[in-house]
C-alpha positions as CSV (number, residue, x, y, z in Angstrom):
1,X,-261.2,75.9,163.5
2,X,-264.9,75.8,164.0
3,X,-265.6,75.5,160.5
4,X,-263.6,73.1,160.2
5,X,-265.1,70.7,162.5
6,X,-268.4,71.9,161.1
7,X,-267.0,70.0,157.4
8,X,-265.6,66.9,159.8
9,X,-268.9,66.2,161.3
10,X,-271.0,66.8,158.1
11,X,-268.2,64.7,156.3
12,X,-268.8,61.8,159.6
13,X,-272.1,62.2,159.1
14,X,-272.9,61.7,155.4
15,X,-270.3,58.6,155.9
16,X,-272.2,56.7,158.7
17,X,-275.4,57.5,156.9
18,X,-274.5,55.8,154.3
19,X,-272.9,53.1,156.4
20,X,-276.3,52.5,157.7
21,X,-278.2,52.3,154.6
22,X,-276.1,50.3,153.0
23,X,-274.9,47.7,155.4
24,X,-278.9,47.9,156.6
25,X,-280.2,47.0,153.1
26,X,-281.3,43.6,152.7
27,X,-282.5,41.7,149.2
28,X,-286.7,42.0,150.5
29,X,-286.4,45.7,149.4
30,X,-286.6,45.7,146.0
31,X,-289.6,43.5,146.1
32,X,-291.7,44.8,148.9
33,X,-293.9,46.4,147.1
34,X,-294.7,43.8,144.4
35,X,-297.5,41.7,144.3
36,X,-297.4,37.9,145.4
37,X,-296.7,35.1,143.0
38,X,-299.5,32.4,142.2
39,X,-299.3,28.6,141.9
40,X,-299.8,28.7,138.2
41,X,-297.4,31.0,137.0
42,X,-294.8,30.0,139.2
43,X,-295.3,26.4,138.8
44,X,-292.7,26.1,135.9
45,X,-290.1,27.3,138.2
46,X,-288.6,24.3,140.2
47,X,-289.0,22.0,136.9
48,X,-286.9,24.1,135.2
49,X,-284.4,24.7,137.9
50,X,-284.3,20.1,138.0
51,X,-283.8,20.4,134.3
52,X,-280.5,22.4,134.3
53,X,-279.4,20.1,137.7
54,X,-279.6,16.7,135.0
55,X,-277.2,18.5,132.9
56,X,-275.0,17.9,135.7
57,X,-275.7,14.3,136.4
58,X,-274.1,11.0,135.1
59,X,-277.0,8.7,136.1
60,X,-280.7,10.6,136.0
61,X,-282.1,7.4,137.6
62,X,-280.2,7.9,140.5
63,X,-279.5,12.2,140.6
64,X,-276.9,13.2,142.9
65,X,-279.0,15.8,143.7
66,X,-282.4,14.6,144.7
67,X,-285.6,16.4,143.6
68,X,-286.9,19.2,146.0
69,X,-290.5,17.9,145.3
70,X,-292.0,14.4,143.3
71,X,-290.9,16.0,140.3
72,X,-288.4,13.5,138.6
73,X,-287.3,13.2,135.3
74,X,-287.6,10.3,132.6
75,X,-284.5,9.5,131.3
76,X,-285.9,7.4,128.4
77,X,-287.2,11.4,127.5
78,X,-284.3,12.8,127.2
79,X,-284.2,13.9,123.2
80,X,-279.9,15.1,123.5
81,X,-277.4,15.6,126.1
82,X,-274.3,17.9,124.7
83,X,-271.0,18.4,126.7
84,X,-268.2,20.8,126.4
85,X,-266.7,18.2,123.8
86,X,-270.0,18.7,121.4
87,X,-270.1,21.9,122.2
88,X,-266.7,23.2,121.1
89,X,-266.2,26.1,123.2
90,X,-269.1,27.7,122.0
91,X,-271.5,27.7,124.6
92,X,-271.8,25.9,127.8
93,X,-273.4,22.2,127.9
94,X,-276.8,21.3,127.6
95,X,-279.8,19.0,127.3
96,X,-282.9,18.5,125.5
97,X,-286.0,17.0,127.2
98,X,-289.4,16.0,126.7
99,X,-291.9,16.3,129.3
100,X,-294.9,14.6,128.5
101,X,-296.6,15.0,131.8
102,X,-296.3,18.7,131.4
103,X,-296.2,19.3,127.7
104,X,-293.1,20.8,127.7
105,X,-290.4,20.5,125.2
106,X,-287.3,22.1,127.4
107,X,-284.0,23.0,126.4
108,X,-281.6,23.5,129.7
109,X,-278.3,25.2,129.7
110,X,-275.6,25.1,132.3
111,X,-274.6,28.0,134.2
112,X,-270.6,28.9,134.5
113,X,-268.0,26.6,134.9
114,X,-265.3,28.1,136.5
115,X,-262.7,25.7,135.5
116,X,-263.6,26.0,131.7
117,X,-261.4,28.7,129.6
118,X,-264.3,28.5,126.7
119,X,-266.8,29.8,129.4
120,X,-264.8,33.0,130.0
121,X,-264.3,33.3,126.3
122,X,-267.9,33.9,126.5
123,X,-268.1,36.1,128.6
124,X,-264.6,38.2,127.5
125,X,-266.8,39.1,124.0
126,X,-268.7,41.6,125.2
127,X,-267.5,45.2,123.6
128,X,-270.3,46.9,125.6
129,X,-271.8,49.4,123.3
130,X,-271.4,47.6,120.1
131,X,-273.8,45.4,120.0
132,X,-276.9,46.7,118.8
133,X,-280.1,44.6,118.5
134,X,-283.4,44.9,118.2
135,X,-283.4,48.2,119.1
136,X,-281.6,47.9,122.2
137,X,-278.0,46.3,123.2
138,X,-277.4,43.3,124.7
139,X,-274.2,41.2,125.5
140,X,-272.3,40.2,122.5
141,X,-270.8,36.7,123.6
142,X,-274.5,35.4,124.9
143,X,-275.8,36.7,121.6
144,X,-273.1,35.0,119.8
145,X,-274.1,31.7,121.8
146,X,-278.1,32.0,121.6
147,X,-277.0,32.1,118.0
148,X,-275.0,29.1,117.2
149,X,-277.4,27.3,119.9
150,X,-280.4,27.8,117.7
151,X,-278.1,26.8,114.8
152,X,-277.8,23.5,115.9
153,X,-280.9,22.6,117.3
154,X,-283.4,24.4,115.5
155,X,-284.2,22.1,113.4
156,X,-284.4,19.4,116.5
157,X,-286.6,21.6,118.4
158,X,-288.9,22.1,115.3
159,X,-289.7,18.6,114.7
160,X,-290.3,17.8,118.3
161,X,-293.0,20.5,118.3
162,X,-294.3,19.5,115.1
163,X,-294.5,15.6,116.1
164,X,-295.5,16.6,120.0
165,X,-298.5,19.3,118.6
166,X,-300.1,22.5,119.2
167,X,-301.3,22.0,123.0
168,X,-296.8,21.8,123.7
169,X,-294.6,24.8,124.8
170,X,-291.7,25.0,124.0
171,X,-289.4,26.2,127.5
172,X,-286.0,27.4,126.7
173,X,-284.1,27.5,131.2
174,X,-280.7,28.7,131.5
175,X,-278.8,29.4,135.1
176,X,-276.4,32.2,135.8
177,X,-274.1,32.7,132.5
178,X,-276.3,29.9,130.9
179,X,-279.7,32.2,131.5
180,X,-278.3,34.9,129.4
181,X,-277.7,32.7,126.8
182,X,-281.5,31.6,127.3
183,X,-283.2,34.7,127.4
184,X,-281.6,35.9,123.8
185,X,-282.4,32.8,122.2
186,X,-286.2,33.1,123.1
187,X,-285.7,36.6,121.7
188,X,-284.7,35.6,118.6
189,X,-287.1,32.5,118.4
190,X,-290.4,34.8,119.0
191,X,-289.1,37.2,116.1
192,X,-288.7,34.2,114.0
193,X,-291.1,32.1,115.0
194,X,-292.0,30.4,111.0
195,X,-288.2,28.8,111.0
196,X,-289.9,26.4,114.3
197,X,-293.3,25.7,112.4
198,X,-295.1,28.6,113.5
199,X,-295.1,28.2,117.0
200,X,-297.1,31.0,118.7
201,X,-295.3,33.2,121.1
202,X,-297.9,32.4,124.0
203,X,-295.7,28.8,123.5
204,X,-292.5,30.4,124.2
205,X,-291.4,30.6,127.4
206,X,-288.0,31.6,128.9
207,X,-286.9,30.9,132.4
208,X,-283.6,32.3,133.5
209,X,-282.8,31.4,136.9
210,X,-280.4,33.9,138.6
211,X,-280.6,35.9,135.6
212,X,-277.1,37.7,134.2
213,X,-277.4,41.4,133.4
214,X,-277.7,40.7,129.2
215,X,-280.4,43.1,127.7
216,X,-280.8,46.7,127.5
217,X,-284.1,48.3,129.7
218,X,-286.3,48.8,126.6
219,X,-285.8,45.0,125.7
220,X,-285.9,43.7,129.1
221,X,-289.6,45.1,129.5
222,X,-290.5,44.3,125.6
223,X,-290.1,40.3,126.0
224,X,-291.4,40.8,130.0
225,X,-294.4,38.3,128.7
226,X,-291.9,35.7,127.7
227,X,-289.1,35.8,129.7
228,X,-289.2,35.3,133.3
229,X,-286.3,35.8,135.8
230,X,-285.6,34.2,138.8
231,X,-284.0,35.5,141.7
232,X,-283.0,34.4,145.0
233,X,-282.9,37.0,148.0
234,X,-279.2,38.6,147.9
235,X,-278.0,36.9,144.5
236,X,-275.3,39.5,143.3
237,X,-274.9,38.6,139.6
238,X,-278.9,40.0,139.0
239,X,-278.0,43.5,140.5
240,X,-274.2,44.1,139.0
241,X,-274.6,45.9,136.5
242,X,-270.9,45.8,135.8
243,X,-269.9,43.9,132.6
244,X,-269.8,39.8,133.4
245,X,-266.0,39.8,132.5
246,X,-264.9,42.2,135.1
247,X,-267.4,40.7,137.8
248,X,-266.0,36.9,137.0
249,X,-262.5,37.9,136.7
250,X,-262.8,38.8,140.0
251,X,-263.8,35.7,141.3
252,X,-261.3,35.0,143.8
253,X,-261.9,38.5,145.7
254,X,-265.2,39.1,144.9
255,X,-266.6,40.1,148.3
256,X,-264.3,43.0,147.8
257,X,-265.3,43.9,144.4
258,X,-268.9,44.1,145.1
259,X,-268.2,46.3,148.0
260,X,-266.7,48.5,145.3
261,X,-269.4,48.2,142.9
262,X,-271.7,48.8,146.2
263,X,-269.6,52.3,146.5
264,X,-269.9,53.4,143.0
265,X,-273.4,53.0,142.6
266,X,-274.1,54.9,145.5
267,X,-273.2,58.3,143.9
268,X,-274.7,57.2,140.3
269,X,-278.5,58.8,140.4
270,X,-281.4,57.0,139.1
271,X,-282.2,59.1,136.4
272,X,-278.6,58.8,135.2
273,X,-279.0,55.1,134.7
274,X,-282.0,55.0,133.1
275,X,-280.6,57.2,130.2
276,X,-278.1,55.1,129.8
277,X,-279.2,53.2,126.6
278,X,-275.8,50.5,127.0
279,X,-276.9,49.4,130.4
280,X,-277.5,46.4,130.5
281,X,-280.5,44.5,132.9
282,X,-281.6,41.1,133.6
283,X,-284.4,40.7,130.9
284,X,-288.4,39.6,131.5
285,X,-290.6,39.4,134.6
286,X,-289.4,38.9,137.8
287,X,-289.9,36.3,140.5
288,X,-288.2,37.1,143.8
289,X,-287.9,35.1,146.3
290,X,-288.1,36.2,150.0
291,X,-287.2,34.2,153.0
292,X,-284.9,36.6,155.0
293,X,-286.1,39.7,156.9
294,X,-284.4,42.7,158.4
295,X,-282.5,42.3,162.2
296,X,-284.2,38.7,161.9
297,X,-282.3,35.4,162.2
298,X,-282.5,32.4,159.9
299,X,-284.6,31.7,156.6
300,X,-288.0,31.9,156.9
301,X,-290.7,30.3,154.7
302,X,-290.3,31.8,151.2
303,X,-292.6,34.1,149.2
304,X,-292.7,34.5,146.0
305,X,-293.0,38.5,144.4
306,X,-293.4,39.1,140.6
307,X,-293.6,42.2,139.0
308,X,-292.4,44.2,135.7
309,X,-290.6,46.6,137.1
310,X,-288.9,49.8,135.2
311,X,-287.6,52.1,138.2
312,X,-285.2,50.2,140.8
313,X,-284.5,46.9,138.5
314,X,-282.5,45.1,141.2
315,X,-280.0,48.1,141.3
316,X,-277.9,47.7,144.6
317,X,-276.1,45.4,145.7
318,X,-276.7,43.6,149.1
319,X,-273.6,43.3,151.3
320,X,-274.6,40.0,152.9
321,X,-273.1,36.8,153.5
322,X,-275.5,35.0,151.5
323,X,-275.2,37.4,148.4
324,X,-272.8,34.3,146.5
325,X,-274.7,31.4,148.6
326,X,-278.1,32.7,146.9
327,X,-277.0,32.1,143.3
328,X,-276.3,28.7,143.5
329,X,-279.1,26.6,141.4
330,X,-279.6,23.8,144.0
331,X,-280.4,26.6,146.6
332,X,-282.5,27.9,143.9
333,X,-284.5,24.6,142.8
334,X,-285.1,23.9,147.0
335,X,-286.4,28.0,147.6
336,X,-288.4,27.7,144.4
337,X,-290.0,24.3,145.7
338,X,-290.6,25.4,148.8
339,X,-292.1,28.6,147.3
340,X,-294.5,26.6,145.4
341,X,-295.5,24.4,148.3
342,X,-296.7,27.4,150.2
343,X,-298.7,29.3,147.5
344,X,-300.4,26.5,147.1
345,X,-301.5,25.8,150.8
346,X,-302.0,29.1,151.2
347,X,-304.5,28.6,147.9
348,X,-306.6,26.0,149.5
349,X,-307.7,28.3,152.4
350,X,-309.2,30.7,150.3
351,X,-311.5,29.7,147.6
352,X,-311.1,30.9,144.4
353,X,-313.0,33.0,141.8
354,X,-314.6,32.2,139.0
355,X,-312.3,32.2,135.7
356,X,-309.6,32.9,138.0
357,X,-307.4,32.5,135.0
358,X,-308.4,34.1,132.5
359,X,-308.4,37.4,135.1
360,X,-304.9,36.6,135.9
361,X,-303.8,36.1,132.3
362,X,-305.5,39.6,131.8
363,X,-303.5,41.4,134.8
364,X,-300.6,39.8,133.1
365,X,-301.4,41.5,130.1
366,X,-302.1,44.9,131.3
367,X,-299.4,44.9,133.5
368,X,-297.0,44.2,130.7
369,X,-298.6,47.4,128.6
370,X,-298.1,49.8,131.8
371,X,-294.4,48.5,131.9
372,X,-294.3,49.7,128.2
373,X,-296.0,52.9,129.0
374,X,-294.0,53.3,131.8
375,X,-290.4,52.8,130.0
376,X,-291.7,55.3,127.5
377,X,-292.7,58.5,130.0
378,X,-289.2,58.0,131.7
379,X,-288.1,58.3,127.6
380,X,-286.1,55.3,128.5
381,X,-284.0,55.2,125.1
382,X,-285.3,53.2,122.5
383,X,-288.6,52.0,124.8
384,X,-291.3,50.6,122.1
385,X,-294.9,51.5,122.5
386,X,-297.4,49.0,124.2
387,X,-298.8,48.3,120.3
388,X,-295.2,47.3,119.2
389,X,-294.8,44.1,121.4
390,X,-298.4,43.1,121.4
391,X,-298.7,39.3,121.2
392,X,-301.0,37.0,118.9
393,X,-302.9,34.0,120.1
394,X,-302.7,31.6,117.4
395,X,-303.0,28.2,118.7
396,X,-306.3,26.7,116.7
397,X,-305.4,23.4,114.9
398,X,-306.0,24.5,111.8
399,X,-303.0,27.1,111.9
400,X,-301.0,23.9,113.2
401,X,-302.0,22.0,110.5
402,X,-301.3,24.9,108.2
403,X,-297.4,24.7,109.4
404,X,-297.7,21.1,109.3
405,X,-298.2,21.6,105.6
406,X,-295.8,24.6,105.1
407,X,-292.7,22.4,106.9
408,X,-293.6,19.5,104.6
409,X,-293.6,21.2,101.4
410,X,-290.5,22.8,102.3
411,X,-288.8,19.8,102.8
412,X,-289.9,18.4,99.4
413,X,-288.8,21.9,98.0
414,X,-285.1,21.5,97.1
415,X,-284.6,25.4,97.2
416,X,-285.2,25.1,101.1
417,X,-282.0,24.4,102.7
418,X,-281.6,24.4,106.6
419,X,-282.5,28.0,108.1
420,X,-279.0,29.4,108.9
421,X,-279.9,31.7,112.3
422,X,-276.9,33.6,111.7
423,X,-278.5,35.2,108.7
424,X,-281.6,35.4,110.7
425,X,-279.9,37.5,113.2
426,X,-278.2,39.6,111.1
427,X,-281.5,40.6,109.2
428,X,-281.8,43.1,112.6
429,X,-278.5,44.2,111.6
430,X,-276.2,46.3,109.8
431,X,-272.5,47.1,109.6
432,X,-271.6,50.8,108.8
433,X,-268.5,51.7,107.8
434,X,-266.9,52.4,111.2
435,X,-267.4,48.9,111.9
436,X,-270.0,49.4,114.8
437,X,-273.2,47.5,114.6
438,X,-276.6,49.5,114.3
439,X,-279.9,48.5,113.1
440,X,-281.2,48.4,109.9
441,X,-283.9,50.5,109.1
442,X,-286.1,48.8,107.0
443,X,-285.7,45.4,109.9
444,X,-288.7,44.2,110.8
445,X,-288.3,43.3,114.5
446,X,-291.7,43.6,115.7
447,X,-293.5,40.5,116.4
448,X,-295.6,39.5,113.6
């Protein structure tokens, strides 16, 4: 009988303790030790955020949703809008827009539309561990989207940059099922940058904003210096690592399935999941945003924590009443702003150093190359070393005039045809005879 009891209260025990930490565990953790956010990386974020909300208005000049800060857009700049009809099923709507204040050329996609059947089509194509790519694996319906994306407005996207000139970026924002989407075409754009006249990858920039789980670890650190992920305190779609279909599918009770998730997870050990070369992560740097604290009520003024992390990639779930609330992109947009507002107020009171940023560009750097370094001691499965995703800086006017050239003689060559991104894409691929994808071994994926 005694031993008995003994198993009862160790069995009560290990229950409530996990009770505790779970129930206990709030979105702040995974950030607190990450360093704060500045002014000029972050900057991006809330104009990114206000170009995926346009895809979603009728009128720009009067938004439905007003601007979090003076940031408004000009509709006369808007290059393409494309909606489910010009879409076809493919992808989710979006819109092209140049920012001349900024010197941004930004292509915006919309997150998930829950009454859409093509969305969840999307999502559906998955067949985790089949889709093999660039050395890692990444989510075969966003792939499949990124792809026909860049197929039709590639050749858009070049001649804007070409006409715009070498001082533009070009910013590629998606939210939610629209950021995977996103963060795979900047993928394949910095491995092909020639097909958009030479554009340097220090011009690329990716901003996913409540990033979906669509890359594998090894890639998600490898493009950490182009993509950058947003998240919002509890945001659950960041931190299920479950496949998009099952987590979306369960829309309707999804509370309960992300207690269930929550459960699992518990008894999966870190190690475990790092080995795992087919789970997937949300890809890049992160930006968290904090404005809730433990056994304290309401939102306080947000921070902003980046970091490249390896270990603890938003891996568990919050059980929170915000976890669904936090994912939404106007939340997003108004945190983001507010975010912004405060770094730089809280810049002003200090004064800053000399060649401030060329020190932070440098940190950037570095901190990229121990995330490498990093991914390769834990021999996270296919992790590239630091020399393998090492970026050029080639932004003089001569190589821009040098692709100015290149693009014109190959439009007076009739050989050159439009650049079909399909084959592109499939030049990192290779079909074996069972059918399953794998990479080819002469591919040349590293960044020229």
């Amino acid at each position: 009988m005694s031993v008995a009891c003994g198993v009862e209260c160790v069995v009560c025990f290990g229950c409530s303790r996990w009770a505790w930490k779970r129930l206990t565990y709030i979105g702040s953790y995974d950030s607190e030790s990450w360093p704060l956010g500045e002014a000029d990386d972050f900057e991006p974020v809330p104009r990114a955020c206000r170009a995926i909300l346009a895809i979603y208005e009728d009128d720009l000049s009067q938004p439905r949703f007003p601007p979090a800060g003076g940031y408004r857009m000009d509709p006369s700049a808007v290059f393409k809008r494309a909606t489910y009809s010009d879409t076809q099923g493919q992808c989710p709507p979006y819109l092209i827009y140049t920012d001349v204040e900024h010197k941004e050329i930004i292509l915006a996609i919309r997150g998930l539309n829950l009454s859409k059947e093509s969305d969840y089509k999307v999502l559906l194509d998955n067949r985790l561990g089949m889709q093999m790519f660039d050395g890692g694996f990444v989510h075969c319906g966003l792939l499949k989207a990124a792809t026909w994306l860049l197929n039709q407005e590639a050749d858009a996207l070049r001649r804007l940059w070409l006409d715009r000139g070498p001082e533009y970026r070009l910013v590629i924002a998606g939210h939610s099922l629209g950021s995977g989407i996103a963060a795979l075409m900047s993928i394949i754009v910095v491995n092909h940058r020639d097909r958009l006249g030479g554009i340097p990858r220090s011009h690329v920039r990716c901003y996913a904003i409540a990033p979906a789980r669509c890359t594998s670890l090894n890639l998600a650190v490898k493009y950490a210096d182009v993509i950058h992920s947003v998240v919002l305190q509890d945001d659950f779609l960041p931190r299920t690592a479950t496949p998009l279909e099952y987590i979306f599918g369960s829309i309707f009770c999804l509370p309960c399935f992300l207690f269930l998730v929550c459960l699992r997870d518990t008894f999966i050990p870190e190690r475990r999941k790092l080995k795992d070369p087919r789970r997937l992560y949300a890809p890049g740097r992160m930006y968290h945003i904090v404005e809730r604290k433990f056994c304290r009520c309401g939102r306080f003024p947000p921070e902003v924590r980046t970091a490249i992390p390896v270990e603890g990639r938003f891996e568990h779930i919050v059980l929170s009443c915000n976890t669904t609330s936090d994912h939404g992109i106007i939340w997003i947009e108004r945190e983001a702003q507010k975010a912004l507002d405060r770094i730089r107020e809280n810049a002003k009171a200090t004064t800053p150093p000399p060649l401030q940023k060329m020190e932070r560009k440098q940190t950037f750097e570095k901190e990229h190359k121990d995330a490498l370094e990093r991914a390769v001691t834990l021999n996270v499965p296919h992790a590239v070393q630091p020399t393998e995703a090492s970026t050029e800086e080639d932004t003089s006017e001569g190589a821009f005039a040098e692709s100015q050239k290149e693009e014109t003689s190959r439009s007076n060559s009739k050989s050159s045809g439009r650049p079909n991104w399909n084959e592109l894409v499939e030049k990192l691929f290779d079909r074996s005879e069972s059918g399953n994808l794998v990479l080819k071994e002469d591919a040349n994926v590293a960044v020229q």
